[in-house]
mmCIF file of the N, C-alpha and C atoms, coordinates in Angstrom:
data_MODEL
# 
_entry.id   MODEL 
# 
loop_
_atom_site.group_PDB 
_atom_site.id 
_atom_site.type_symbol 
_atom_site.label_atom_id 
_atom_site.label_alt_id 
_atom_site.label_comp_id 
_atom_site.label_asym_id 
_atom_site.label_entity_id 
_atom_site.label_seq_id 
_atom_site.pdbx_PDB_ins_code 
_atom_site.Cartn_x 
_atom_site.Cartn_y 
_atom_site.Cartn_z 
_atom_site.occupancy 
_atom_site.B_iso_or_equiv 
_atom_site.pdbx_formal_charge 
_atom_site.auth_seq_id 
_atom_site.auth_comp_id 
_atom_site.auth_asym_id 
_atom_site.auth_atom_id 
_atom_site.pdbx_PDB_model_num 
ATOM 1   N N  . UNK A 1 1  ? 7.432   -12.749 8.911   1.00 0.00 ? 1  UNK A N  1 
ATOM 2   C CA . UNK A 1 1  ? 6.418   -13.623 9.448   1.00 0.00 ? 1  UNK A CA 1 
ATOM 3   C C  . UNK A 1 1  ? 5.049   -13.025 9.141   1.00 0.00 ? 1  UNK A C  1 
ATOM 4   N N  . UNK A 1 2  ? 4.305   -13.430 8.387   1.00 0.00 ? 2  UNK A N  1 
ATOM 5   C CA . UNK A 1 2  ? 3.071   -13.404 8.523   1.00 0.00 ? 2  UNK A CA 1 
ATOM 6   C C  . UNK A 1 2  ? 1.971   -13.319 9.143   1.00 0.00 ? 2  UNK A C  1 
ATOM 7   N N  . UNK A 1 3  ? 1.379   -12.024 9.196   1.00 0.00 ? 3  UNK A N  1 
ATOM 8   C CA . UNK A 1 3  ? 0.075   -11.812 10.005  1.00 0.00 ? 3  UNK A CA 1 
ATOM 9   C C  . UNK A 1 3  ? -1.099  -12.539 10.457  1.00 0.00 ? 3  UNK A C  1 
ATOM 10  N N  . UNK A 1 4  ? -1.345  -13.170 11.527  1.00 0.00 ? 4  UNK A N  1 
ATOM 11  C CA . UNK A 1 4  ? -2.492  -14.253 11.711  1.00 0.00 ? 4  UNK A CA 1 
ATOM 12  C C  . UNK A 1 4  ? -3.804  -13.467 11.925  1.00 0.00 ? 4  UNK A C  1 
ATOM 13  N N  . UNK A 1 5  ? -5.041  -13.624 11.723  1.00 0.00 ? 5  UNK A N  1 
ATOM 14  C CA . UNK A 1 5  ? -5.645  -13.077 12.641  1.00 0.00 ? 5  UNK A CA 1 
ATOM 15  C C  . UNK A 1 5  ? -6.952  -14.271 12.452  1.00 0.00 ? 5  UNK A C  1 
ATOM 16  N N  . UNK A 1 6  ? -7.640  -14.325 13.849  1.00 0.00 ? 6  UNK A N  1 
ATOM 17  C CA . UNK A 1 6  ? -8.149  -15.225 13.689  1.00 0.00 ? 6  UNK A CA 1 
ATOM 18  C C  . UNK A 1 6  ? -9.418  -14.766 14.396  1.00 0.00 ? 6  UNK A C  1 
ATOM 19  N N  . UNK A 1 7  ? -11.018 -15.514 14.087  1.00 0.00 ? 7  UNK A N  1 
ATOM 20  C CA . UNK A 1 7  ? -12.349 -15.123 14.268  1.00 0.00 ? 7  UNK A CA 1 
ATOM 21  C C  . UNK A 1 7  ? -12.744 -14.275 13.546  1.00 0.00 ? 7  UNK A C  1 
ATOM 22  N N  . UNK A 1 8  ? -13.857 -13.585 13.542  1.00 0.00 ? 8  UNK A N  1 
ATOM 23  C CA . UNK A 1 8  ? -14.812 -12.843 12.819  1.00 0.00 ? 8  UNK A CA 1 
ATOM 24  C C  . UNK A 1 8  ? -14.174 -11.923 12.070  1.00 0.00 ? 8  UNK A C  1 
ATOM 25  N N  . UNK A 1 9  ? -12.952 -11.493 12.459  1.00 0.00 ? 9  UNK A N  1 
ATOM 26  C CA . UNK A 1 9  ? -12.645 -9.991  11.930  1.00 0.00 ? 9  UNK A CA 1 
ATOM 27  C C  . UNK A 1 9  ? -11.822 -10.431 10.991  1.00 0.00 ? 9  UNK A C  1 
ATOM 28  N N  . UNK A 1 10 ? -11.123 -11.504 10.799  1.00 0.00 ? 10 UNK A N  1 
ATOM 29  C CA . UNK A 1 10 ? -10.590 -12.250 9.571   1.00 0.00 ? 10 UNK A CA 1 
ATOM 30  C C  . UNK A 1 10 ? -10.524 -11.659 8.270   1.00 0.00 ? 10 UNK A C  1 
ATOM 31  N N  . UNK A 1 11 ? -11.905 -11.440 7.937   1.00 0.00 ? 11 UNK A N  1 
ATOM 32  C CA . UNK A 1 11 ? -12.234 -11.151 6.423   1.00 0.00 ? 11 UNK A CA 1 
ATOM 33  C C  . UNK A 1 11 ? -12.109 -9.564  6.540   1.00 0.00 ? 11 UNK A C  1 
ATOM 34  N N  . UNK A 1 12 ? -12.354 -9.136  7.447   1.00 0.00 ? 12 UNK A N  1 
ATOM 35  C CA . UNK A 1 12 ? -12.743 -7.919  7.326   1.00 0.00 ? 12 UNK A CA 1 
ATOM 36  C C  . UNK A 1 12 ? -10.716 -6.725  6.992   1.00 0.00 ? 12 UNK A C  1 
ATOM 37  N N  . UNK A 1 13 ? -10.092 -7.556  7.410   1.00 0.00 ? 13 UNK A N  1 
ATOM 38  C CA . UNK A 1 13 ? -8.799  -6.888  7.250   1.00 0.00 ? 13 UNK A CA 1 
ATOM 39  C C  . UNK A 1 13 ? -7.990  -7.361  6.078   1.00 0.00 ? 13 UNK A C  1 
ATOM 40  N N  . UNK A 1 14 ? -7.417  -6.329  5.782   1.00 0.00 ? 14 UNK A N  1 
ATOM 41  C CA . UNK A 1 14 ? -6.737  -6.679  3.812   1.00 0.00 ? 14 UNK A CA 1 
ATOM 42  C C  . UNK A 1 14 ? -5.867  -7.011  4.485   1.00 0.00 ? 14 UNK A C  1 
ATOM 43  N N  . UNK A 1 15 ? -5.172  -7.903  2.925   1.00 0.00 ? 15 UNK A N  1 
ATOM 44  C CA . UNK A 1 15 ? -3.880  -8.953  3.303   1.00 0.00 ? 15 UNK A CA 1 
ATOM 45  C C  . UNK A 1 15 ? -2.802  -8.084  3.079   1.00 0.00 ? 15 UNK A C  1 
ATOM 46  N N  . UNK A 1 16 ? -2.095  -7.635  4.568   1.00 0.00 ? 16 UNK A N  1 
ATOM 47  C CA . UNK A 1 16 ? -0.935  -6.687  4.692   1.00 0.00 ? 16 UNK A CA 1 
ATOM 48  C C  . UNK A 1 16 ? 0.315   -7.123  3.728   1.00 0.00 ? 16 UNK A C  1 
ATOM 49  N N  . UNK A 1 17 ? 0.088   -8.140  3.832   1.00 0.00 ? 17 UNK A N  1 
ATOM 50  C CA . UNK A 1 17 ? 1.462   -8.420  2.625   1.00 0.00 ? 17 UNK A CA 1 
ATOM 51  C C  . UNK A 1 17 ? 1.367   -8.046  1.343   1.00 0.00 ? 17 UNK A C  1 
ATOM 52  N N  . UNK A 1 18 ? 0.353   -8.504  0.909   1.00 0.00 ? 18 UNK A N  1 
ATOM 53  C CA . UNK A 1 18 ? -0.222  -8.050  -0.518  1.00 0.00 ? 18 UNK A CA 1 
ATOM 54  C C  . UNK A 1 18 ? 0.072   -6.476  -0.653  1.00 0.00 ? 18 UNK A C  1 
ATOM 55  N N  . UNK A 1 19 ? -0.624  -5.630  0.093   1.00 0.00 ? 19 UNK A N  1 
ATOM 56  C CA . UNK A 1 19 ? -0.855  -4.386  0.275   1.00 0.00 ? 19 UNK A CA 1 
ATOM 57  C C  . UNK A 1 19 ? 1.114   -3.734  -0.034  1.00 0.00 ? 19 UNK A C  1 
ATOM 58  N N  . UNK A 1 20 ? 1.605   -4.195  1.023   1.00 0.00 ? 20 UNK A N  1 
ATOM 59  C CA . UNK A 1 20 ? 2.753   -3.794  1.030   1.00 0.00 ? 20 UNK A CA 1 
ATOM 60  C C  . UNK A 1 20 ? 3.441   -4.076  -0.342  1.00 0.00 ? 20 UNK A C  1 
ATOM 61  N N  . UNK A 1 21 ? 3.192   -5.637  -0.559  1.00 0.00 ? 21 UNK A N  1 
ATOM 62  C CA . UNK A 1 21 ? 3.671   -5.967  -2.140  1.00 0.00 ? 21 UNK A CA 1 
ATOM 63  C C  . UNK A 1 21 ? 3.313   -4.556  -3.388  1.00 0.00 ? 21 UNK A C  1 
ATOM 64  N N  . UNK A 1 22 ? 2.128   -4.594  -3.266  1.00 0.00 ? 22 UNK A N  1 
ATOM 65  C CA . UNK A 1 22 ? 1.237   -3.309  -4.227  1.00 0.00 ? 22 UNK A CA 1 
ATOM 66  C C  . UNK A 1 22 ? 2.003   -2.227  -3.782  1.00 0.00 ? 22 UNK A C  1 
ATOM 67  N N  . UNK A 1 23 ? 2.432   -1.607  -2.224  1.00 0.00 ? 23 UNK A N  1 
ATOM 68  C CA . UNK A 1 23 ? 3.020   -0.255  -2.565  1.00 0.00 ? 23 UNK A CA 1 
ATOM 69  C C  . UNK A 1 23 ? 4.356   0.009   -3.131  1.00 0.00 ? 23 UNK A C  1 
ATOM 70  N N  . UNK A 1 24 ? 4.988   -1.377  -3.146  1.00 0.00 ? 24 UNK A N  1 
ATOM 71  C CA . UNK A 1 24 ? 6.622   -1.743  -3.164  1.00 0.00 ? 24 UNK A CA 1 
ATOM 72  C C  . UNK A 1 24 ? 6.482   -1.196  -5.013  1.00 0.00 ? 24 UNK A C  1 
ATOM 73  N N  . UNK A 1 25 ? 5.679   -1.798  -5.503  1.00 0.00 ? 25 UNK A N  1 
ATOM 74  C CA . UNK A 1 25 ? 5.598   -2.438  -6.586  1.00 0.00 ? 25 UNK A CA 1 
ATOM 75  C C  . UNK A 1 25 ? 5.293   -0.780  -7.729  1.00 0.00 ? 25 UNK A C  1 
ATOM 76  N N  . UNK A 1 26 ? 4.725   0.269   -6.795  1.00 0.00 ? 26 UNK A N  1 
ATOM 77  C CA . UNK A 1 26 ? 3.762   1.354   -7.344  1.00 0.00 ? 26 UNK A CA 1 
ATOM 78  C C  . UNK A 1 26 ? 4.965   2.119   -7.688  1.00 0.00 ? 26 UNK A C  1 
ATOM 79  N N  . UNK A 1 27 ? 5.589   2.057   -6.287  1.00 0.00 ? 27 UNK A N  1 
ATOM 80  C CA . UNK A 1 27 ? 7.048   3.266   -6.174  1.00 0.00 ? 27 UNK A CA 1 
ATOM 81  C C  . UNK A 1 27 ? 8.227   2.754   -7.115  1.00 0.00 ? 27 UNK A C  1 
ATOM 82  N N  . UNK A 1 28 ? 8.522   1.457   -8.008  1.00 0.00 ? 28 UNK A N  1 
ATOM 83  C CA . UNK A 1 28 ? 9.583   0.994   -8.456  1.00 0.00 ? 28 UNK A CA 1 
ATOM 84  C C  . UNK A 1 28 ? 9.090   1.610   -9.758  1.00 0.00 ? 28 UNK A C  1 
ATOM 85  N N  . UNK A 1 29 ? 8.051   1.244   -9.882  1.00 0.00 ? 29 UNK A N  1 
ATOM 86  C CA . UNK A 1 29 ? 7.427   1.939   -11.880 1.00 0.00 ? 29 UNK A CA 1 
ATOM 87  C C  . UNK A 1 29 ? 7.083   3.452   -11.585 1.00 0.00 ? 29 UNK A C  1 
ATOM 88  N N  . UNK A 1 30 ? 6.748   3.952   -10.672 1.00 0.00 ? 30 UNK A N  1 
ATOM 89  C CA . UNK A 1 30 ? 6.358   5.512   -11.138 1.00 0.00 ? 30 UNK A CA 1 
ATOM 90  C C  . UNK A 1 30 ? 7.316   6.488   -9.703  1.00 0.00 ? 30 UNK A C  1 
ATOM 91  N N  . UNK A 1 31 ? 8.506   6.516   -9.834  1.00 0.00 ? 31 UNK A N  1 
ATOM 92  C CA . UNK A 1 31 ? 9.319   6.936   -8.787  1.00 0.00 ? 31 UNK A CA 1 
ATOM 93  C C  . UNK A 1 31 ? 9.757   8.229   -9.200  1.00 0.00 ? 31 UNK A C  1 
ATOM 94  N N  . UNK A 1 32 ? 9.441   8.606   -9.928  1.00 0.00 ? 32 UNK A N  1 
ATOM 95  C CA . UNK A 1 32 ? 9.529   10.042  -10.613 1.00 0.00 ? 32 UNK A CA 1 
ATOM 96  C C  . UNK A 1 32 ? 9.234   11.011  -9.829  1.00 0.00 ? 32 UNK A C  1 
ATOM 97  N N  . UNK A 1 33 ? 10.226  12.312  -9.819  1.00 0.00 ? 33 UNK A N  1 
ATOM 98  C CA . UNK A 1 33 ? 9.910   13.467  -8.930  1.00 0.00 ? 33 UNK A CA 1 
ATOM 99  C C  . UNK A 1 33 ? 8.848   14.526  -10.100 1.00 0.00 ? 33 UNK A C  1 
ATOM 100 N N  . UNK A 1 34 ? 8.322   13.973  -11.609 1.00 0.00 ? 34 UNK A N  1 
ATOM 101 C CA . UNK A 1 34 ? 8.193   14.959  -12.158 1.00 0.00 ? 34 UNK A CA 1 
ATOM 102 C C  . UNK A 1 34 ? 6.365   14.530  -12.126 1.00 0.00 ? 34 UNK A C  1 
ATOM 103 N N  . UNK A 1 35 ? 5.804   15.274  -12.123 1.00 0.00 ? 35 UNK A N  1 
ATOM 104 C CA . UNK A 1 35 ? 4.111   15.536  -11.908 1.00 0.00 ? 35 UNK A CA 1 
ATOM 105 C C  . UNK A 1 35 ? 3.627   14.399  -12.201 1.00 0.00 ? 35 UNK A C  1 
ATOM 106 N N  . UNK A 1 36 ? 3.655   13.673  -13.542 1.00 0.00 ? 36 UNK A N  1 
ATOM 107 C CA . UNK A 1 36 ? 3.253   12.507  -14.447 1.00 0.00 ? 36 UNK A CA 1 
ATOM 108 C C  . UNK A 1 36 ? 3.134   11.912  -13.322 1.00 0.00 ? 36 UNK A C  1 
ATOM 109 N N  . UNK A 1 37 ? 4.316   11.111  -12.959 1.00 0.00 ? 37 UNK A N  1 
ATOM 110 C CA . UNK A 1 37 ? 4.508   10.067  -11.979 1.00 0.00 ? 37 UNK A CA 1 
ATOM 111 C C  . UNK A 1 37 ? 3.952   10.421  -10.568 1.00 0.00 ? 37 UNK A C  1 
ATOM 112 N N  . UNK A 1 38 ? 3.706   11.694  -10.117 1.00 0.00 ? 38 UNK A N  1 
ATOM 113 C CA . UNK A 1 38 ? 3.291   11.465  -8.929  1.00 0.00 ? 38 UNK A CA 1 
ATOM 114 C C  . UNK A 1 38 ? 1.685   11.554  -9.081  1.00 0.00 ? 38 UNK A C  1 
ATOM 115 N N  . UNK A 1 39 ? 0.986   12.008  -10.333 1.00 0.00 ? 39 UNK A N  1 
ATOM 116 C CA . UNK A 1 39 ? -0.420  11.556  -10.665 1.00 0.00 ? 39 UNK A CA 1 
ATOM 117 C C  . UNK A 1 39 ? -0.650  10.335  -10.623 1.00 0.00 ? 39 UNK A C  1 
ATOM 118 N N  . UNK A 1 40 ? 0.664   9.502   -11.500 1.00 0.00 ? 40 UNK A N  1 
ATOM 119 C CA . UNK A 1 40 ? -0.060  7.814   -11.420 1.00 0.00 ? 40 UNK A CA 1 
ATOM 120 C C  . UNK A 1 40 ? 0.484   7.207   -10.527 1.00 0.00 ? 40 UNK A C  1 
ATOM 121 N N  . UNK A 1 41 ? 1.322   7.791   -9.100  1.00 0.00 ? 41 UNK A N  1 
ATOM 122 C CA . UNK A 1 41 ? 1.548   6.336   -8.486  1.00 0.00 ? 41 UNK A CA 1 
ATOM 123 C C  . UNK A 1 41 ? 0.206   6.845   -7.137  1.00 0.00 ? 41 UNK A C  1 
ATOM 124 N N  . UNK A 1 42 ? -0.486  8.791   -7.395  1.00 0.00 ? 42 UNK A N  1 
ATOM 125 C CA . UNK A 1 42 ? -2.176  9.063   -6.390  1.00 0.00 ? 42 UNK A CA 1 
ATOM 126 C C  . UNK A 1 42 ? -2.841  7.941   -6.998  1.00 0.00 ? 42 UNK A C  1 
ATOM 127 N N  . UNK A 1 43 ? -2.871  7.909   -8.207  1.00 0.00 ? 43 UNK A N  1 
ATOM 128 C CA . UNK A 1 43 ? -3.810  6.754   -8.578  1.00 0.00 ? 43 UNK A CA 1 
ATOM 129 C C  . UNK A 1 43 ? -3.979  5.392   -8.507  1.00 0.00 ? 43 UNK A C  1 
ATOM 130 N N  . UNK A 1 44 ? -2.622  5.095   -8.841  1.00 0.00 ? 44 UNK A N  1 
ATOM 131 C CA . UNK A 1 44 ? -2.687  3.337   -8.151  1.00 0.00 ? 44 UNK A CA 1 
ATOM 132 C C  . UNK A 1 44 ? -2.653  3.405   -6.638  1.00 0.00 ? 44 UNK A C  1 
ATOM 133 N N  . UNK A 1 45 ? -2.014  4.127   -6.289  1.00 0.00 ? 45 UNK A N  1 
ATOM 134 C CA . UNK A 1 45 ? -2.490  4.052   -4.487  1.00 0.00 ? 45 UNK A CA 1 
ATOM 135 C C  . UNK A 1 45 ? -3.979  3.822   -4.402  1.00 0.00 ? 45 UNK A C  1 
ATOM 136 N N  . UNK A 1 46 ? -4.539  4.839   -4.843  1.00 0.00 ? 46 UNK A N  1 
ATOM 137 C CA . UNK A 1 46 ? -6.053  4.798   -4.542  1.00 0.00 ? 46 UNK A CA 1 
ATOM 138 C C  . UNK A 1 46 ? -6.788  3.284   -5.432  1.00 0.00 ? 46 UNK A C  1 
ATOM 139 N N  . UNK A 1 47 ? -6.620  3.248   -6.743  1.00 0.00 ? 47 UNK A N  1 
ATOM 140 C CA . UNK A 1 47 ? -6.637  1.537   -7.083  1.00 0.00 ? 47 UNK A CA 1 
ATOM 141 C C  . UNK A 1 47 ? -6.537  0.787   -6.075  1.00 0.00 ? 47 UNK A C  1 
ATOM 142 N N  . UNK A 1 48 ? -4.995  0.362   -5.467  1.00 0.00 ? 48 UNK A N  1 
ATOM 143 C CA . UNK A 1 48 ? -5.205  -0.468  -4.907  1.00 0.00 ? 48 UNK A CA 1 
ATOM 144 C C  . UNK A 1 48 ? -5.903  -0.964  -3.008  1.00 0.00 ? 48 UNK A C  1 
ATOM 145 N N  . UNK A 1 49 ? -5.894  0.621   -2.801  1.00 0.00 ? 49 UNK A N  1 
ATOM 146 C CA . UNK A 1 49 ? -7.327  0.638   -1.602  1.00 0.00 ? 49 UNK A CA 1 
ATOM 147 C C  . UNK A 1 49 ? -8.643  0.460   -2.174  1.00 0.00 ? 49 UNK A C  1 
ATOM 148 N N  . UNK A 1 50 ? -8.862  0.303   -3.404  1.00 0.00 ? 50 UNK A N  1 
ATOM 149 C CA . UNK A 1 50 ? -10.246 0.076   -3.921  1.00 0.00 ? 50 UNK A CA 1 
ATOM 150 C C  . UNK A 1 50 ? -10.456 -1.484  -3.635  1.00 0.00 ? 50 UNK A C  1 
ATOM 151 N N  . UNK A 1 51 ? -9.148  -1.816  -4.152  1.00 0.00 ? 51 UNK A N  1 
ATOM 152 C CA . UNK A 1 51 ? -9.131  -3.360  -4.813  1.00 0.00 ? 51 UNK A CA 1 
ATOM 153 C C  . UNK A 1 51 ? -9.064  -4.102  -3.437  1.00 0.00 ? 51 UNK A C  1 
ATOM 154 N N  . UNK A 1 52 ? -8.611  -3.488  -2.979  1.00 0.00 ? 52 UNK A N  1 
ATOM 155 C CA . UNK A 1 52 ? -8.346  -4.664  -1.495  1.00 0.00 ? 52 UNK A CA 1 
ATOM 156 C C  . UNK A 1 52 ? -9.397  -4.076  -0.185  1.00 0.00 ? 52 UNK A C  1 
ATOM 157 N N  . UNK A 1 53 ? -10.447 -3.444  -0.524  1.00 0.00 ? 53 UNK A N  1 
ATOM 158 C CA . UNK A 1 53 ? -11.234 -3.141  -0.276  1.00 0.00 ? 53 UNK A CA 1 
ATOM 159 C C  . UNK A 1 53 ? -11.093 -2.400  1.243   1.00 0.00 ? 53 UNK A C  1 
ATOM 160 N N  . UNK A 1 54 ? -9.435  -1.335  1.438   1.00 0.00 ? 54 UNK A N  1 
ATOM 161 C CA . UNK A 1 54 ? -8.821  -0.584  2.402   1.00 0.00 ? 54 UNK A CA 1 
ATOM 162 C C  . UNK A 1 54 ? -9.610  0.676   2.632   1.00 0.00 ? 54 UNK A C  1 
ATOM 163 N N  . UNK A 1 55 ? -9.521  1.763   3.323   1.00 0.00 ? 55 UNK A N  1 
ATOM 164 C CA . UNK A 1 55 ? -9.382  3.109   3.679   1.00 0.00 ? 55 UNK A CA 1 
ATOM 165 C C  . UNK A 1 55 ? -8.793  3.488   2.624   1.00 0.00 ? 55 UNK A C  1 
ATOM 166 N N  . UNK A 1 56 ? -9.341  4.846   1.973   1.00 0.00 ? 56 UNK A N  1 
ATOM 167 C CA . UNK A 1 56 ? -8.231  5.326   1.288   1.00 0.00 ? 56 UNK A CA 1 
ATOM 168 C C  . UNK A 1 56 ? -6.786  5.933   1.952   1.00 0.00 ? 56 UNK A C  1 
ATOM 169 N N  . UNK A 1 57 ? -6.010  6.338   1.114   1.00 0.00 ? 57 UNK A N  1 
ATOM 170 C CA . UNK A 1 57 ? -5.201  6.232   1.633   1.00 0.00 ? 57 UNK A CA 1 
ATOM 171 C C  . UNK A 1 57 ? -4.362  4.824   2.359   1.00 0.00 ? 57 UNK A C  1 
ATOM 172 N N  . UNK A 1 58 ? -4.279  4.084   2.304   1.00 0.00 ? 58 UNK A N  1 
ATOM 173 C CA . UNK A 1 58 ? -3.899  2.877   3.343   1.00 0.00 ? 58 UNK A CA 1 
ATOM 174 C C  . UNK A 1 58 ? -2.374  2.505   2.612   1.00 0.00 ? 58 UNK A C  1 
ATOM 175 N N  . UNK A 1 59 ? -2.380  2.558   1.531   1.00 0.00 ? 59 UNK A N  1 
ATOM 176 C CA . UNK A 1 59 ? -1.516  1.695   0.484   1.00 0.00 ? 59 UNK A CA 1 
ATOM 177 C C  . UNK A 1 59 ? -0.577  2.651   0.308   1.00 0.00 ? 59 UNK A C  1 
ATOM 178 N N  . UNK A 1 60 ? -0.911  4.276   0.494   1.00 0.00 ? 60 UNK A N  1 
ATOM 179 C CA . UNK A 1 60 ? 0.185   5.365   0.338   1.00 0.00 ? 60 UNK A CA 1 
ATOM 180 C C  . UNK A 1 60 ? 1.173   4.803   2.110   1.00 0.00 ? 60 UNK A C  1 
ATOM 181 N N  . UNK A 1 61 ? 0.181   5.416   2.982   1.00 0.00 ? 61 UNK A N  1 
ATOM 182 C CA . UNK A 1 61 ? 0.506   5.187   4.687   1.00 0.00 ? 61 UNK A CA 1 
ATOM 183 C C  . UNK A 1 61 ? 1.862   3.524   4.759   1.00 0.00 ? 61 UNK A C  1 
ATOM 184 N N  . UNK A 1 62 ? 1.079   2.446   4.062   1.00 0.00 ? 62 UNK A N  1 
ATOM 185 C CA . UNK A 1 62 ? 2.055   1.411   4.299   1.00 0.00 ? 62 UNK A CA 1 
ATOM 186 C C  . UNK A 1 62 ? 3.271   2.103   3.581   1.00 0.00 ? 62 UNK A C  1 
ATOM 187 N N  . UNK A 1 63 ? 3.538   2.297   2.284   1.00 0.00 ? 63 UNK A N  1 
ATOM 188 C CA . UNK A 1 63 ? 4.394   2.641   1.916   1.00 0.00 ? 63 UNK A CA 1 
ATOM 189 C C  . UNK A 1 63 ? 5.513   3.747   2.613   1.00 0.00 ? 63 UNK A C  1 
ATOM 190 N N  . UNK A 1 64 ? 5.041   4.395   3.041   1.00 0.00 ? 64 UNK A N  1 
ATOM 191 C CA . UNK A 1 64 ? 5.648   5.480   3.715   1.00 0.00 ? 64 UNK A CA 1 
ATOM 192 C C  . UNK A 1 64 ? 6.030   5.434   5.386   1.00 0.00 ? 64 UNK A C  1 
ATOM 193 N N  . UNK A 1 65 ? 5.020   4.202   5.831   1.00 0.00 ? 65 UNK A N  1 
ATOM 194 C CA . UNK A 1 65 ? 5.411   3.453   7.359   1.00 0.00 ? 65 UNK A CA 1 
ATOM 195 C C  . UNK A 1 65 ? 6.860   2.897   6.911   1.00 0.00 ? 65 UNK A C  1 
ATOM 196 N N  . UNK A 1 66 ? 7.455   1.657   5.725   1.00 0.00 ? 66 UNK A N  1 
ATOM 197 C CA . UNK A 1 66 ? 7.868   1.383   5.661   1.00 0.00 ? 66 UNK A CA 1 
ATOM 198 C C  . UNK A 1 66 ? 9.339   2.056   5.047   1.00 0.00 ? 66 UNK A C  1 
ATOM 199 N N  . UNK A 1 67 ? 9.388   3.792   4.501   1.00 0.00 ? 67 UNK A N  1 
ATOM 200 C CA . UNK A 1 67 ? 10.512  4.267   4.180   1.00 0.00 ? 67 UNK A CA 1 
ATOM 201 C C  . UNK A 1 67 ? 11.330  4.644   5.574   1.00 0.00 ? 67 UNK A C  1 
ATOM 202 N N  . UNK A 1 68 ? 10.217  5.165   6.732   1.00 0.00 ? 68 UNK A N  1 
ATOM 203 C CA . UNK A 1 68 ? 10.972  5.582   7.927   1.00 0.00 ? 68 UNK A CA 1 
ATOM 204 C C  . UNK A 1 68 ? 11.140  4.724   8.699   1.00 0.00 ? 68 UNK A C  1 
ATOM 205 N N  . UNK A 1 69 ? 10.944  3.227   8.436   1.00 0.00 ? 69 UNK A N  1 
ATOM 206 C CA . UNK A 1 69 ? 11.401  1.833   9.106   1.00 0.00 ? 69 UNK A CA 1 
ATOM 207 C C  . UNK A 1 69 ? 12.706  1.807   8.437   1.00 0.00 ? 69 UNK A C  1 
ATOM 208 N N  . UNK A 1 70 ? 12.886  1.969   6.964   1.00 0.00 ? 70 UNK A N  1 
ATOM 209 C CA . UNK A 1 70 ? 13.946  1.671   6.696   1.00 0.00 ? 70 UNK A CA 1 
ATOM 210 C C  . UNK A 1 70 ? 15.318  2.700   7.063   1.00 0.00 ? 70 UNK A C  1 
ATOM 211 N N  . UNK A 1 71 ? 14.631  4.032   7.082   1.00 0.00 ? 71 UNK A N  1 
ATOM 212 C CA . UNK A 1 71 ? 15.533  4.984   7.441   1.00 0.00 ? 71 UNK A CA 1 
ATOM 213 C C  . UNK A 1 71 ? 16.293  4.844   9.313   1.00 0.00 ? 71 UNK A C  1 
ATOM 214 N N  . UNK A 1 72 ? 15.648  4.181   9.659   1.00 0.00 ? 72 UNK A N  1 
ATOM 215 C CA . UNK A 1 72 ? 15.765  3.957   11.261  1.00 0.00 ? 72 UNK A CA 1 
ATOM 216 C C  . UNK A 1 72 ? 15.251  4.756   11.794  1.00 0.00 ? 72 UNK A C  1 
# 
């Protein structure tokens, strides 16, 4: 279900789905335990807190909220 939020603060919060989409998306192409990959998936993390105009860090945090959701 999809996040509502409604009045002023609207704009001001990135679209959590998206976000989550982007971290899903970072860890499937650069899942590598070897250096390479963990340089480019610091970097698209940080990309895509640029792009969606987050905290840094935000796009690593969802990703990693969502491994220890899945772990129970």
């Amino acid at each position: 279900m999809p996040l509502e939020v409604r009045g002023d603060c609207a704009a001001e919060i990135p679209p959590l789905t998206d976000m989550t989409i982007a971290a899903d998306t970072i860890q499937r192409f650069a899942s590598g335990a070897n250096p390479v990959a963990a340089v480019a998936r610091r970097c698209a993390y940080r990309l895509c807190d640029f792009g969606f105009g987050a905290t840094t860090g935000t796009t690593q945090r969802i990703y990693e909220l969502r491994q220890q959701g899945d772990r129970g």
